[in-house]
BATIVO-242224 format. One record per atom (N, C-alpha, C): residue number from 0; residue in three letters; atom name; x, y negated, z negated. Coordinates in Angstrom, 1 decimal. Atoms other than C-alpha are relative to their C-alpha. Example, Ala and Ser with C-alpha at 12.3 -4.5 7.8 and 13.67 -1.06 7.14 Angstrom:
! BATIVO-242224
+-----+------+------+--------+--------+--------+
| pos | code | site |     px |     py |     pz |
+-----+------+------+--------+--------+--------+
|   0 |  ala |    N |    0.9 |    1.2 |    0.0 |
|   0 |  ala |   CA |   12.3 |    4.5 |   -7.8 |
|   0 |  ala |    C |    0.9 |   -1.2 |    0.0 |
|   1 |  ser |    N |   -0.9 |    1.1 |    0.0 |
|   1 |  ser |   CA |   13.7 |    1.1 |   -7.1 |
|   1 |  ser |    C |   -0.8 |   -1.1 |   -0.8 |
+-----+------+------+--------+--------+--------+
***
This chain:
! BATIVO-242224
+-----+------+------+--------+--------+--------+
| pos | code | site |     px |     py |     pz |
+-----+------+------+--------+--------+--------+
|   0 |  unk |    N |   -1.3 |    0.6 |    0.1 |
|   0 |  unk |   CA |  -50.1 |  -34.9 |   52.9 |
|   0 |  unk |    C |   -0.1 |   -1.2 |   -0.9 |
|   1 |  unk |    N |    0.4 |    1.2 |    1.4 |
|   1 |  unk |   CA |  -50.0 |  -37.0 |   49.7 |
|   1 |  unk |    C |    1.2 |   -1.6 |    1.0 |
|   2 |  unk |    N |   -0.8 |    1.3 |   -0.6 |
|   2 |  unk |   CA |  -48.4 |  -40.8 |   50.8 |
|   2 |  unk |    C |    0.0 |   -0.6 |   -0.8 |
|   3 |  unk |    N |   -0.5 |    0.9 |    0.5 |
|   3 |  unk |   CA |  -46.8 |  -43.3 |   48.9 |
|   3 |  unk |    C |   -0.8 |   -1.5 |    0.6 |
|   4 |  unk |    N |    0.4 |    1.6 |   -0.4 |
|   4 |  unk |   CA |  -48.2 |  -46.1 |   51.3 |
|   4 |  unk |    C |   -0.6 |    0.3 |    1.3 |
|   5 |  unk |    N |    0.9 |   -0.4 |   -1.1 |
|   5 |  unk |   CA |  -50.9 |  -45.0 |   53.2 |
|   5 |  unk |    C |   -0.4 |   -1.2 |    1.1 |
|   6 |  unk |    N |   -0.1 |    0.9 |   -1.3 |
|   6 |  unk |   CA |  -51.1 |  -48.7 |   55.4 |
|   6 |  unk |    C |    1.0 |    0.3 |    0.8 |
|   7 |  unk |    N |   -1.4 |   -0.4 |   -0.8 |
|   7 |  unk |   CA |  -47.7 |  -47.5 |   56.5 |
|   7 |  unk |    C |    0.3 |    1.1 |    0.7 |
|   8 |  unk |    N |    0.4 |   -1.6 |   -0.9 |
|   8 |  unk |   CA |  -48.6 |  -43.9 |   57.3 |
|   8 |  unk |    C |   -0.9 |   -0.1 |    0.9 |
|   9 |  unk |    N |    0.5 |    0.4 |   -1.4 |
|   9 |  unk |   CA |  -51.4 |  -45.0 |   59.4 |
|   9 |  unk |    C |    0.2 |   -0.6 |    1.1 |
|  10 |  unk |    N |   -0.7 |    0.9 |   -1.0 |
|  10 |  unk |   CA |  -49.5 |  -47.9 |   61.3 |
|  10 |  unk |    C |    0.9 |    0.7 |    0.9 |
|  11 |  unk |    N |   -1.0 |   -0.4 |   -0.9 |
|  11 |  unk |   CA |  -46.8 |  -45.8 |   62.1 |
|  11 |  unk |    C |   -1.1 |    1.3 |    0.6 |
|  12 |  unk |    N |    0.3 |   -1.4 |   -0.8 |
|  12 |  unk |   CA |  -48.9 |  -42.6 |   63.7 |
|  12 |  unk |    C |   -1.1 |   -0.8 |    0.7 |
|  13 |  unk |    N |    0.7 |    1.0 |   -0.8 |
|  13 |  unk |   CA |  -51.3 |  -45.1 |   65.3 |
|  13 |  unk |    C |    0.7 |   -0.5 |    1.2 |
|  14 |  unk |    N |   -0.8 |    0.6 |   -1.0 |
|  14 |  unk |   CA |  -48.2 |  -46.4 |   67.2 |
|  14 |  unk |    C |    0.5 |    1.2 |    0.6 |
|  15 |  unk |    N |   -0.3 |   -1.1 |   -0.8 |
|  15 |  unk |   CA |  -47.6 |  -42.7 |   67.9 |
|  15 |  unk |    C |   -0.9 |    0.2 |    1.1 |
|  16 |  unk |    N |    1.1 |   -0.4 |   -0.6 |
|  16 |  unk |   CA |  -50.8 |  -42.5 |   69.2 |
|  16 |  unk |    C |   -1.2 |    0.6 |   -0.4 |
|  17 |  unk |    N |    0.9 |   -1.3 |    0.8 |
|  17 |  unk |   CA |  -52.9 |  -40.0 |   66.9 |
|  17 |  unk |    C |   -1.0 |   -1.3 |   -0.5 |
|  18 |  unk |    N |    1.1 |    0.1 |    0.5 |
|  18 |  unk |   CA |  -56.2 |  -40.7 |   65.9 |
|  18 |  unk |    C |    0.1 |    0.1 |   -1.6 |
|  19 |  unk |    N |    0.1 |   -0.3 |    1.7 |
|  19 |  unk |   CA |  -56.9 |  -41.3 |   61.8 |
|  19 |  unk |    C |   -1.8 |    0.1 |    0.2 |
|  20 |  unk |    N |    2.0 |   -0.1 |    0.8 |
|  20 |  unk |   CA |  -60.6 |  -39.9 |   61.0 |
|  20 |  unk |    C |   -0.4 |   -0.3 |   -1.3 |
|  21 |  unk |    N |    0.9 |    0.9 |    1.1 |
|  21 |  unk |   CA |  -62.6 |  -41.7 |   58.4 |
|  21 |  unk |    C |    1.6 |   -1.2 |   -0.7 |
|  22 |  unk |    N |   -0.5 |    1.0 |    0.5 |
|  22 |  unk |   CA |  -60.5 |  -44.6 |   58.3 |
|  22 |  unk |    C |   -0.4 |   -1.0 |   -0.3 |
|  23 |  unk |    N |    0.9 |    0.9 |    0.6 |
|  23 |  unk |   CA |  -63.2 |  -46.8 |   58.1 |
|  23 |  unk |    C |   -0.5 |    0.0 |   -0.9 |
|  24 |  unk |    N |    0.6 |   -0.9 |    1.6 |
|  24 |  unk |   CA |  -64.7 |  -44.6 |   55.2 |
|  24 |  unk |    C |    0.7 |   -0.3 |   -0.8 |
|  25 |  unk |    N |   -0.8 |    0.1 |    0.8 |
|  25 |  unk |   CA |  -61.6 |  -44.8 |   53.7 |
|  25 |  unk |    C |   -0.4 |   -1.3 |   -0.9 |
|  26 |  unk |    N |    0.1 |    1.7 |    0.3 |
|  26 |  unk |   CA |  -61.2 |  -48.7 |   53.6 |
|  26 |  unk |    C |   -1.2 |   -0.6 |   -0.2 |
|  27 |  unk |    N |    0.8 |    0.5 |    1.1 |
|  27 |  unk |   CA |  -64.7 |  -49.0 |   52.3 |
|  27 |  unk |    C |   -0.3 |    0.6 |   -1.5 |
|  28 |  unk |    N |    0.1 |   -0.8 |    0.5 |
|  28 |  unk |   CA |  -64.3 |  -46.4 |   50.3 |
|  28 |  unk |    C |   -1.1 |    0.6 |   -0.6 |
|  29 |  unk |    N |    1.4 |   -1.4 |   -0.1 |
|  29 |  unk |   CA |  -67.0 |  -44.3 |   50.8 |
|  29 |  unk |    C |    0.6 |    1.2 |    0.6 |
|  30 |  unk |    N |   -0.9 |   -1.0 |   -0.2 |
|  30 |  unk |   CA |  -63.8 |  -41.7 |   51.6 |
|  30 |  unk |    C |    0.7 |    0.3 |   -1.1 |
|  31 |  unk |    N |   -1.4 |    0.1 |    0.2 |
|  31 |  unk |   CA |  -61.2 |  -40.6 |   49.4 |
|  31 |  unk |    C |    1.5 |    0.3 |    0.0 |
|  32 |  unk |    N |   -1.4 |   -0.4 |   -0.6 |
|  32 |  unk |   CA |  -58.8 |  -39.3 |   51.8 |
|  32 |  unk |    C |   -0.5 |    0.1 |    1.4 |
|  33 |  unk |    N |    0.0 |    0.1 |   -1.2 |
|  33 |  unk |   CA |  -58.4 |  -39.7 |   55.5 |
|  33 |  unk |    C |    0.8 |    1.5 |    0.7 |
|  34 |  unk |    N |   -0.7 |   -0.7 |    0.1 |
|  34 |  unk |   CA |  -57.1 |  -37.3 |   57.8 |
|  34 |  unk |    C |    0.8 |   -0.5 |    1.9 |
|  35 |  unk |    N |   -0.7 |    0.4 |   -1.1 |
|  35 |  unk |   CA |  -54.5 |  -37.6 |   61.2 |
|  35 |  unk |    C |   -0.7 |    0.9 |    1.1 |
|  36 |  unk |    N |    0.5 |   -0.9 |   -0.2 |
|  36 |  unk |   CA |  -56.2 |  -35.9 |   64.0 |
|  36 |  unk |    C |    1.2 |    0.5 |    1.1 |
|  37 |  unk |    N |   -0.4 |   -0.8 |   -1.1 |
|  37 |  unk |   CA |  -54.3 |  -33.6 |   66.2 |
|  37 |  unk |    C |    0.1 |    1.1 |    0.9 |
|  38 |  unk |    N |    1.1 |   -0.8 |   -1.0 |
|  38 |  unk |   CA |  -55.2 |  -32.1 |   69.2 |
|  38 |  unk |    C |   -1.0 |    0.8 |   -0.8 |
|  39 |  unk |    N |    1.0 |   -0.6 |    0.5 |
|  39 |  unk |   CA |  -57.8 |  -29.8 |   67.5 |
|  39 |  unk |    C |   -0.1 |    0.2 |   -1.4 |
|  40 |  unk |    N |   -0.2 |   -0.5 |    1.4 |
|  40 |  unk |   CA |  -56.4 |  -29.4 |   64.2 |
|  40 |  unk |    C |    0.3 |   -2.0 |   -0.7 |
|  41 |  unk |    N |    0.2 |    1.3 |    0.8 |
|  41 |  unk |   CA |  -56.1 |  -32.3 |   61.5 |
|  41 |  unk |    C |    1.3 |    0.1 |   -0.9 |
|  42 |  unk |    N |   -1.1 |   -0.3 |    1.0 |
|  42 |  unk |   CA |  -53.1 |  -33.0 |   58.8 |
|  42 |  unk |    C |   -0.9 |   -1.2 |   -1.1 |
|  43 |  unk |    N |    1.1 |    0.7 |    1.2 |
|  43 |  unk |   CA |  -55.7 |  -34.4 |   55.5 |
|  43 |  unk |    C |    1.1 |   -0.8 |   -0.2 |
|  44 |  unk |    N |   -0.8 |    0.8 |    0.8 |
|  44 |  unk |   CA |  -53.9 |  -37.4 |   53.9 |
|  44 |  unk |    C |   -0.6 |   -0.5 |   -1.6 |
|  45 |  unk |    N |    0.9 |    0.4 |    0.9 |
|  45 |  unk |   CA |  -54.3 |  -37.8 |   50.6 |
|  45 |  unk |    C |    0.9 |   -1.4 |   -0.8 |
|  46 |  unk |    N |   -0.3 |    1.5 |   -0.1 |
|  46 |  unk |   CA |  -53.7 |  -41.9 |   49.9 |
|  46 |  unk |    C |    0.3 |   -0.1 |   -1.6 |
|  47 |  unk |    N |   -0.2 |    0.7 |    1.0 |
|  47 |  unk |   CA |  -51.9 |  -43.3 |   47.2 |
|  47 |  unk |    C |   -1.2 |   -0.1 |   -1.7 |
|  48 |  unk |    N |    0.9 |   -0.1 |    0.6 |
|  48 |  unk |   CA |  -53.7 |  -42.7 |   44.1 |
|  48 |  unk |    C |   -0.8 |    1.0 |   -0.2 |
|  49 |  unk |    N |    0.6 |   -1.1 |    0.2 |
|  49 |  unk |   CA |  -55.6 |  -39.9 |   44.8 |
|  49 |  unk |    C |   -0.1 |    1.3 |   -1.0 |
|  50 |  unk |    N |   -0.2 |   -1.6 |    0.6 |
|  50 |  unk |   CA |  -56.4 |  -36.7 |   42.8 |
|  50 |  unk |    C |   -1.5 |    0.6 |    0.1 |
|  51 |  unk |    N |    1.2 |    0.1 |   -0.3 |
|  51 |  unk |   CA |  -59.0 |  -34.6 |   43.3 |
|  51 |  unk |    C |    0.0 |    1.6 |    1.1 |
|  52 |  unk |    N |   -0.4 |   -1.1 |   -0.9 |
|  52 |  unk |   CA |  -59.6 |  -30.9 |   45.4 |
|  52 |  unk |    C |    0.6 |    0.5 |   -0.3 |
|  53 |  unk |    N |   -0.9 |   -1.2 |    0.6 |
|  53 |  unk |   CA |  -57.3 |  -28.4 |   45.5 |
|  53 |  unk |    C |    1.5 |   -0.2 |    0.1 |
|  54 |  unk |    N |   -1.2 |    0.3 |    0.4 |
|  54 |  unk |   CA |  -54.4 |  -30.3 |   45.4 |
|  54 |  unk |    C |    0.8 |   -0.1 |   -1.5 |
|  55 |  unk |    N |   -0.6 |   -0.9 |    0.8 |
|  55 |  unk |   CA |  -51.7 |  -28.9 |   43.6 |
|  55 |  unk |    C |    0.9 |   -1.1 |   -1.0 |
|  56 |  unk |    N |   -0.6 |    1.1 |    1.3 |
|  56 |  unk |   CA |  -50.3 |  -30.9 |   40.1 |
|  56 |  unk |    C |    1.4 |   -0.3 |    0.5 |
|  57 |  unk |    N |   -1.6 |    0.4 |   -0.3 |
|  57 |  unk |   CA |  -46.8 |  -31.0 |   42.1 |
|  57 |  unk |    C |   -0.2 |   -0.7 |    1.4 |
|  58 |  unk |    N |    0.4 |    0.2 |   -0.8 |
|  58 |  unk |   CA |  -48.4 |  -32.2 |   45.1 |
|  58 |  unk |    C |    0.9 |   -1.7 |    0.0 |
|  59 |  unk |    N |   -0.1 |    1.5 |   -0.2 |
|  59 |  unk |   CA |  -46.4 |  -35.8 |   46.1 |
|  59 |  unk |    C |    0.7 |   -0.1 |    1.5 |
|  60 |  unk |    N |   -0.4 |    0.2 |   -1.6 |
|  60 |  unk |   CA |  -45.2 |  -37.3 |   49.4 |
|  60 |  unk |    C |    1.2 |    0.8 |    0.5 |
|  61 |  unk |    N |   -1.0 |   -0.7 |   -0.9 |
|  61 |  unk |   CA |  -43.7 |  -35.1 |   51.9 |
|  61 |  unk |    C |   -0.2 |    1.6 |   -0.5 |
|  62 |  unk |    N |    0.9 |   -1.7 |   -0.2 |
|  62 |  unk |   CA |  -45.8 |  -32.0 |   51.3 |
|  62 |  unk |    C |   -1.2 |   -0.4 |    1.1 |
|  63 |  unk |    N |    1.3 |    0.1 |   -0.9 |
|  63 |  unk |   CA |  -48.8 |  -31.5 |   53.0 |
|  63 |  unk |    C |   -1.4 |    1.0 |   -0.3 |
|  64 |  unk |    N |    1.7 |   -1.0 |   -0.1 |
|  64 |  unk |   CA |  -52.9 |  -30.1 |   53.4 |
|  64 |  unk |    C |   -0.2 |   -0.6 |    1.7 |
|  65 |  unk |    N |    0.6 |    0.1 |   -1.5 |
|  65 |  unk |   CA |  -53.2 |  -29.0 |   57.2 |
|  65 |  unk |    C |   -1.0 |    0.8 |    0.3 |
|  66 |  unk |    N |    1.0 |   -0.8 |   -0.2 |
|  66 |  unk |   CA |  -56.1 |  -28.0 |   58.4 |
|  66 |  unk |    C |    0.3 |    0.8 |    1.7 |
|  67 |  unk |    N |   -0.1 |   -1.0 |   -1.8 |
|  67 |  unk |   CA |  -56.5 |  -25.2 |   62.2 |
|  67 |  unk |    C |   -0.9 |    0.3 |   -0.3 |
|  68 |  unk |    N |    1.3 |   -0.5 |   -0.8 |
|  68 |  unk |   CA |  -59.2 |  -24.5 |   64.1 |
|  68 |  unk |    C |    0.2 |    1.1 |    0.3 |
|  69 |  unk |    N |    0.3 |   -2.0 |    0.1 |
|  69 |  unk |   CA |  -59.9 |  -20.8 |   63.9 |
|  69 |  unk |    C |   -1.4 |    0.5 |    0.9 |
|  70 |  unk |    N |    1.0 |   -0.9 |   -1.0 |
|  70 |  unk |   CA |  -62.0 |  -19.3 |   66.9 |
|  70 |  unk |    C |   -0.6 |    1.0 |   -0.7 |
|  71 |  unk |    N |    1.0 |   -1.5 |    0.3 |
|  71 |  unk |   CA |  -62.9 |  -16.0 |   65.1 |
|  71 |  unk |    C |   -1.0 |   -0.7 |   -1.2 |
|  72 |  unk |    N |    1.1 |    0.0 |    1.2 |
|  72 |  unk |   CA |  -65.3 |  -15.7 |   62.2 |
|  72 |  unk |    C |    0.6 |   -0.1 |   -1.5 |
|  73 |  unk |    N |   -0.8 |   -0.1 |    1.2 |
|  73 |  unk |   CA |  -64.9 |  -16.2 |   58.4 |
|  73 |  unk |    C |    0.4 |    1.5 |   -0.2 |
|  74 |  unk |    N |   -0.5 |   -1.4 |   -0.1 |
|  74 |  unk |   CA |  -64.8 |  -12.5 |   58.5 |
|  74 |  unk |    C |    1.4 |    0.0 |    0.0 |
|  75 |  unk |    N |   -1.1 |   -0.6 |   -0.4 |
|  75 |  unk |   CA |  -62.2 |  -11.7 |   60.7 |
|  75 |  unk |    C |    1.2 |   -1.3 |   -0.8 |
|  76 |  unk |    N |   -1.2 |    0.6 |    1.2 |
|  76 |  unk |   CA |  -60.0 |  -14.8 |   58.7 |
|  76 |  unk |    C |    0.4 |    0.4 |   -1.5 |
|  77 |  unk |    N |   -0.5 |   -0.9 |    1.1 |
|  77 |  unk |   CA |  -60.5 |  -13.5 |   55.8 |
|  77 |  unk |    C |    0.8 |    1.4 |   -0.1 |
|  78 |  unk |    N |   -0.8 |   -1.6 |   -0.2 |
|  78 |  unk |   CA |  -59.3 |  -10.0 |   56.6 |
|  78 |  unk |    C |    1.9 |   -0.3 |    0.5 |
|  79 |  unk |    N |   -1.7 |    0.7 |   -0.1 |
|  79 |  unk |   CA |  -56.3 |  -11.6 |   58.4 |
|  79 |  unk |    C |    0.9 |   -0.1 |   -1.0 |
|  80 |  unk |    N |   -1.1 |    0.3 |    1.3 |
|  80 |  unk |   CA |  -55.0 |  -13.3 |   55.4 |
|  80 |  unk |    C |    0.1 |    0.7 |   -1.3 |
|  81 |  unk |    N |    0.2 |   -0.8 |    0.7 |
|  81 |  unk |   CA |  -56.1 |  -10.6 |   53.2 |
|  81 |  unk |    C |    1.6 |    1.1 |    0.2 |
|  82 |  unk |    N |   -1.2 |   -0.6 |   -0.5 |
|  82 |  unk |   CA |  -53.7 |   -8.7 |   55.4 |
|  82 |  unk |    C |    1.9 |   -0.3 |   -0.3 |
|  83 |  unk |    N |   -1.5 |    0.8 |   -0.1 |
|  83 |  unk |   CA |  -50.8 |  -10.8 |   55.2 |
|  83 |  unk |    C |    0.3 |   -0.4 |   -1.6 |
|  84 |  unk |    N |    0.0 |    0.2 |    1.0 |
|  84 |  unk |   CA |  -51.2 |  -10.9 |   51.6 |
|  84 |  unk |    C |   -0.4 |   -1.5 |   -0.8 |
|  85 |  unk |    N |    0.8 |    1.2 |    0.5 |
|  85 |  unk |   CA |  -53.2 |  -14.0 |   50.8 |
|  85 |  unk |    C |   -0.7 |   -0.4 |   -0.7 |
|  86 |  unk |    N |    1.3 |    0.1 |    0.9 |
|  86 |  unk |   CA |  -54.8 |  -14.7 |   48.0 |
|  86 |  unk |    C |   -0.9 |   -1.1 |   -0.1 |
|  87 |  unk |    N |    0.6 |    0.7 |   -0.7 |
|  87 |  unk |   CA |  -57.6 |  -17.1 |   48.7 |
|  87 |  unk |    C |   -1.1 |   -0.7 |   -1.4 |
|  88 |  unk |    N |    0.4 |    0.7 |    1.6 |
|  88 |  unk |   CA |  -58.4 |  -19.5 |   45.8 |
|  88 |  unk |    C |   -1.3 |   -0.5 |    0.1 |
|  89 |  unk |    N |    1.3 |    0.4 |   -0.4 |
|  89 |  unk |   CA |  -61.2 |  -21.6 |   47.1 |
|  89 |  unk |    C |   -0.5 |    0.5 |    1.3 |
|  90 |  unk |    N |    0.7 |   -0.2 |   -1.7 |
|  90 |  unk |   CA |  -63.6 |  -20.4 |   49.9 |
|  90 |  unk |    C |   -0.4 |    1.4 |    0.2 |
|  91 |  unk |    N |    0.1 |    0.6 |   -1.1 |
|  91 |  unk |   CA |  -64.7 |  -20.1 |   52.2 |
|  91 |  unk |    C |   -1.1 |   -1.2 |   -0.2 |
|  92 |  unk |    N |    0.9 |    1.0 |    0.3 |
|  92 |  unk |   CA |  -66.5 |  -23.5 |   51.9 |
|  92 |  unk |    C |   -0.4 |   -1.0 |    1.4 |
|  93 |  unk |    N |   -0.3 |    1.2 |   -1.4 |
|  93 |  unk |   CA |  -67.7 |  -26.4 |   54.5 |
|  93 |  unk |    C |    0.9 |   -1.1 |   -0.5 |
|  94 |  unk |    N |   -1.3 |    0.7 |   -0.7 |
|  94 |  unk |   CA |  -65.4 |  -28.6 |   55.6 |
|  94 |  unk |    C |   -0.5 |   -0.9 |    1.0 |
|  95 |  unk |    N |    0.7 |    1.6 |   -1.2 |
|  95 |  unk |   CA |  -65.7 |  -32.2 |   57.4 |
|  95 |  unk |    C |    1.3 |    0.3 |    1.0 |
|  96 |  unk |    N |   -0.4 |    0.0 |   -1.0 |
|  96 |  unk |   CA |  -64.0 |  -31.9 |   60.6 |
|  96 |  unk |    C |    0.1 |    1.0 |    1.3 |
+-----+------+------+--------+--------+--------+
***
């Protein structure tokens, strides 16, 4: 989720309650993108300035990169989205979270 004013996107979901992972990382920047956590799954934020990844050249505030926790195997994900017509640009790769 690209942000215009990422102290402000953190403040306010902090007062939600949600967890920000590598916020510390961020703000030394030895990160350069944080992400919100929720229940099991995460919504990536990518801070003011950013570019970088597979974010897309139209990419600005009030889109989004969410990440879900997937029980099965890359396999059976792949097949899934294969099914559903997915074409699958990068990956399967690691992933921090």
């Amino acid at each position: 989720m690209p942000t215009a004013n990422a102290e402000r996107l953190i403040a306010f979901y902090k007062r939600l309650g949600f967890s920000i992972n590598d916020e510390e990382e961020w703000r030394a920047g030895n990160a350069n993108i944080f992400s919100i956590q929720v229940g099991d799954s995460k919504i990536n934020v990518h801070p003011e300035g950013y570019v970088g990844g597979l974010r897309g050249p139209s990419a600005v505030p009030g889109c989004a990169d969410i990440c879900f926790v997937w029980d099965g195997t890359v396999e059976e994900c792949q097949e899934w989205l294969a099914a559903a017509g997915v074409e699958v640009i990068l990956g399967p790769a690691p992933r921090k979270g």
